[in-house]
N, C-alpha and C positions, 0 to 999 in steps of 0.2 A: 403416579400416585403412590405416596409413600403407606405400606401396613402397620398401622396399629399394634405393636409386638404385645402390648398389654403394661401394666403398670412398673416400675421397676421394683426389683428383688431391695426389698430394705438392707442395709447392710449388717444388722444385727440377725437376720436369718442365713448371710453368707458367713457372720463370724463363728456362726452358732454349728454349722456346717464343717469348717476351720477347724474349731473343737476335737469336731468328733472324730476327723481323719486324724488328729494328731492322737486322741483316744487308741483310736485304733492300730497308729503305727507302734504304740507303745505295747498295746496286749500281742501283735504279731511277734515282735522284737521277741517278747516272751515265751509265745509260743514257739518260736522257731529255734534259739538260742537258749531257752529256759534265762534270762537277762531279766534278771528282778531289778537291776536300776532304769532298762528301759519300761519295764513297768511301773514304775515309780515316777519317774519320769515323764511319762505321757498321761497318766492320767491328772499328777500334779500340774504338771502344764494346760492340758486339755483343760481341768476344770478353772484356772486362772484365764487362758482364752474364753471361756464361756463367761464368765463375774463378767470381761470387760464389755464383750459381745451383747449381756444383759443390762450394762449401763450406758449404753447408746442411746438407747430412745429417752432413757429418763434426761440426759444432758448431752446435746452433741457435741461439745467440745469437750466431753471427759472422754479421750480416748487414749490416754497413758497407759494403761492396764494393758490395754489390748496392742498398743503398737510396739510393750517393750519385751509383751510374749513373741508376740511377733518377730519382730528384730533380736530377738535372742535363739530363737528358733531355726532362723537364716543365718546366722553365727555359727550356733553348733553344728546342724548339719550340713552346711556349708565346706566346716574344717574336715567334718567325720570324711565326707565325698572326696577332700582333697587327699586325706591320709588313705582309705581305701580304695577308690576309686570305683567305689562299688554304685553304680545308678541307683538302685533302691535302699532303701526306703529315706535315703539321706535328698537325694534329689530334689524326688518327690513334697516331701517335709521343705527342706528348702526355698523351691520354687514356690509352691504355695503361700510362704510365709511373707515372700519376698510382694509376692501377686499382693497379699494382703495390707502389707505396708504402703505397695504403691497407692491402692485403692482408699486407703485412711487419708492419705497424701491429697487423694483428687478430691476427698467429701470435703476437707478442711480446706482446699483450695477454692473449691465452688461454691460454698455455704457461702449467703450474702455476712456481711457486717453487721455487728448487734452494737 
C-alpha cells in the first residue's frame, strides 16, 4: 500500500523559493566580499525569477521569463565554479538552477495538449 505524500508543491511556490536563494546568495556575496555587483546581481536576478515564478499559474506555457533566469544562472555560475573552483555559492546557484530548468523541462513535457 502506497502513502498518500499529499498534494504536489505547485511549481510557482518552488520558483518563488528559487528566487529567494538567489536573493540571498546575492546579499551573502555582499556581505562577505562587500560585492556590490553581486548585490545587484541577485536581487536583479532574484526579482526576474520571481515575475516568471508569478506568471505560471496565470499561463503555463509562459515560462521564458523563468527558464532564461534560469539557464543564465547555470551559465554564470557554472563558468565562475570552473574559473574558481570554489563549491560555494557558485555550485549551489548553479545546481539549483540547473534543478530548475530540468523541472520547466518535465511540466512542459507532461502538460496534456491544448
Amino acid at each position: 500500500m502506497q502513502k498518500d505524500s499529499g498534494p504536489p508543491v505547485p511549481l510557482q511556490w518552488i520558483g518563488f523559493d528559487y528566487a529567494a536563494l538567489v536573493a540571498s546568495g546575492g546579499i551573502i556575496g555582499y556581505a562577505k566580499a562587500r560585492s556590490v555587483p553581486s548585490l545587484a546581481a541577485g536581487i536583479l536576478l532574484s526579482g526576474l525569477a520571481g515575475l516568471g515564478a508569478y506568471q505560471l499559474p496565470q499561463d503555463p506555457r509562459n515560462i521564458w521569463v523563468f527558464l532564461m533566469i534560469s539557464g543564465t544562472l547555470v551559465g554564470i555560475m557554472g563558468m565562475r565554479f570552473h574559473r574558481s573552483g570554489w563549491i560555494m555559492p557558485a555550485t549551489l546557484i548553479a545546481g539549483t538552477g540547473l534543478l530548475m530548468v530540468a523541472k520547466l523541462r518535465i511540466s512542459v513535457l507532461t502538460r496534456p495538449c491544448q
